[in-house]
C-alpha positions as CSV (number, residue, x, y, z in Angstrom):
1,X,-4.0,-12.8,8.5
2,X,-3.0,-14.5,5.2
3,X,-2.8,-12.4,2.4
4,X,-2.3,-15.2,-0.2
5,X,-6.4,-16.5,0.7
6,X,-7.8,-13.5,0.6
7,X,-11.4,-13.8,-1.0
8,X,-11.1,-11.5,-4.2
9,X,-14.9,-9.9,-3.5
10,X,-13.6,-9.2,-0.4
11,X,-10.7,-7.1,-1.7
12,X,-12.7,-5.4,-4.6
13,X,-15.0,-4.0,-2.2
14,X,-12.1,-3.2,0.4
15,X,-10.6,-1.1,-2.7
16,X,-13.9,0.4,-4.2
17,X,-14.1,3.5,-1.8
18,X,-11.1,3.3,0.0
19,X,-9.4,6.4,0.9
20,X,-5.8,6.9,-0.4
21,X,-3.3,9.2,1.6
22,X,-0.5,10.3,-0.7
23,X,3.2,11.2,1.0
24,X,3.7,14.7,2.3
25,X,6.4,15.4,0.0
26,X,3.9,15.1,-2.9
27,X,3.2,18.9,-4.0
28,X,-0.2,17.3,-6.1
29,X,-0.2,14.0,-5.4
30,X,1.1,12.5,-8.6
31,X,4.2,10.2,-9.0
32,X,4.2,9.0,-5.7
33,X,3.5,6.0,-3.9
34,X,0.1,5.6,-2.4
35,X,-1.1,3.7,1.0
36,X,-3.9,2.9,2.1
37,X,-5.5,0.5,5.3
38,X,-7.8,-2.2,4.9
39,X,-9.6,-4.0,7.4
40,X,-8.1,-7.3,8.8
41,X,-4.8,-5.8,9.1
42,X,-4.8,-5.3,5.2
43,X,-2.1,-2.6,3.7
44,X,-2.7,-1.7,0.1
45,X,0.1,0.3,-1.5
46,X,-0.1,1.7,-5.3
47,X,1.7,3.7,-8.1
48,X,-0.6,6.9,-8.1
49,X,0.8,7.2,-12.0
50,X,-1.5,3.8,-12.0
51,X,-4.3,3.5,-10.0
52,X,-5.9,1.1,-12.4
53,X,-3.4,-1.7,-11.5
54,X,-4.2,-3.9,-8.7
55,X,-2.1,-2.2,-5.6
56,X,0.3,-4.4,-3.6
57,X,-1.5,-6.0,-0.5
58,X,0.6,-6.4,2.6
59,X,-0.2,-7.7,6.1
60,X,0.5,-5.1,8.8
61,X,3.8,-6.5,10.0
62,X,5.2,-6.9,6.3
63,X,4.4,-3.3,6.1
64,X,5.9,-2.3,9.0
65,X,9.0,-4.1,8.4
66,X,9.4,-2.5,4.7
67,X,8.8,1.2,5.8
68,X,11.1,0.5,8.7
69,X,13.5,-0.8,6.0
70,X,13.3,2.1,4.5
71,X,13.9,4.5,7.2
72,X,17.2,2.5,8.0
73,X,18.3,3.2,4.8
74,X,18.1,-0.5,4.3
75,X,16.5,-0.5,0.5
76,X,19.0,2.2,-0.9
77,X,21.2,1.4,-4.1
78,X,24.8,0.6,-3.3
C-alpha cells in the first residue's frame, strides 16, 4: 500500500470513529502519543495534546521499523 495516493474520503472516514489506544504508561491519557490501525495496512499516530491535527499515516512496515527503532534505543539524543 501507498500512503502518498491515499484517497482523502477514504482517510476521513477511516479517522471519523476510529478507536485510539493510548500507551500504558499514560496515567489519563494526555500528553502521549496515540496509535491507532486502519484498514489496508494503515497506521495513524497522533499528539493526544492535538487530536485536531491530521495524525501521521504510516504503512505497517514503516511502523514496525520506527517502534522497533525505538525499542533499540535507536531514536535517543546523543
Amino acid at each position: 500500500m501507498n500512503k502518498n495516493i491515499l484517497d482523502p474520503v477514504w482517510i476521513e472516514t477511516q479517522l471519523r470513529d476510529v478507536r485510539w489506544q493510548t500507551g500504558s504508561l499514560s496515567s489519563d491519557g494526555t500528553n502521549c502519543v496515540q496509535v491507532a490501525f486502519l484498514d489496508q495496512g494503515i497506521v495513524a499516530l497522533r499528539d493526544s495534546k492535538n487530536p485536531e491535527k491530521a495524525p501521521h499515516l504510516f504503512t505497517d512496515a514503516e511502523y514496525d521499523a520506527f517502534t522497533g527503532g525505538v525499542e533499540r534505543g535507536a531514536l535517543r539524543r546523543s
